[in-house]
C-alpha positions as CSV (number, residue, x, y, z in Angstrom):
1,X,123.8,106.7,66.4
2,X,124.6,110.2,66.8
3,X,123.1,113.6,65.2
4,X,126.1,116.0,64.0
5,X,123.6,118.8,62.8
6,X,124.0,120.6,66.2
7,X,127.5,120.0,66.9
8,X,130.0,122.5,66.0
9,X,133.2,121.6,63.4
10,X,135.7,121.6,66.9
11,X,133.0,119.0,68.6
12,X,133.1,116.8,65.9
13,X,136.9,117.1,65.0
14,X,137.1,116.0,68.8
15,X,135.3,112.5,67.4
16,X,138.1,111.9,64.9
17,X,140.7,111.5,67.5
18,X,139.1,108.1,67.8
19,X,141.5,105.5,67.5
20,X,138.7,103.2,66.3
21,X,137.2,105.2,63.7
22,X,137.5,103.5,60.5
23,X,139.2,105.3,57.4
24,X,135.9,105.7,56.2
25,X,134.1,107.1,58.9
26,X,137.4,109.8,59.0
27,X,136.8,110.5,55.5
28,X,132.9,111.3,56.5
29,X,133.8,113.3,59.3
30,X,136.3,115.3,57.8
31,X,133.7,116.2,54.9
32,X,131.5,117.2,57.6
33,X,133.7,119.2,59.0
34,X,135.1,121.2,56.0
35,X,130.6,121.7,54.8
36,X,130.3,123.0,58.5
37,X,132.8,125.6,58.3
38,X,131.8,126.5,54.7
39,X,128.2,126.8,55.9
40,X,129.5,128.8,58.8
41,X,131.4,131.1,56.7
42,X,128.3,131.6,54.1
43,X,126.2,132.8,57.0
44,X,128.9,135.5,58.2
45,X,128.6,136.8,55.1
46,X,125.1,136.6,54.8
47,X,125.3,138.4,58.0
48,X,127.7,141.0,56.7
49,X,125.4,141.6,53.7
50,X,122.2,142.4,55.8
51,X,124.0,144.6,57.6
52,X,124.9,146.5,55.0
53,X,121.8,146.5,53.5
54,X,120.2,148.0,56.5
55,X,122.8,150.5,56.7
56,X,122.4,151.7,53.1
57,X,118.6,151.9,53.7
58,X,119.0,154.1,57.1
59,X,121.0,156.2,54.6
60,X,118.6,156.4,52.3
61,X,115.4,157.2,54.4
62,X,117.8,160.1,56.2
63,X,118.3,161.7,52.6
64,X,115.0,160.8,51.9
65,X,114.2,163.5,55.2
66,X,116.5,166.0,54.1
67,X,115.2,166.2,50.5
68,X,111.5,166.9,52.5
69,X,112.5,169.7,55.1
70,X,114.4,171.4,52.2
71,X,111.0,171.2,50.7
């Protein structure tokens, strides 16, 4: 028994090198793999999205000052 939630795609790809893995237990491994790296791709961009957001709402509350002191 072993738990491939906290291994990375590379870790696990290092399991299918296994001579004794079964076709089956390739195919599993391999869809693993490919959910991993989607996963890890979805978070970059969730990444790249906050980032964003925060930038756009930095913008924002220095326009927001601006509009005040010309006030």
């Amino acid at each position: 028994s072993l738990m491939l939630l906290s291994l990375s795609p590379d870790q696990i790809g290092a399991y299918l090198q296994n001579k004794a893995l079964s076709p089956e237990g390739r195919k599993q491994l391999e869809a693993i793999i490919a959910a991993k790296k989607q996963i890890a791709a979805i978070d970059r961009q969730v990444r790249d999205i906050d980032t964003q957001i925060n930038e756009l709402t930095k913008d924002q509350e220095r326009i927001r000052q601006n509009l005040t002191s010309l006030n």
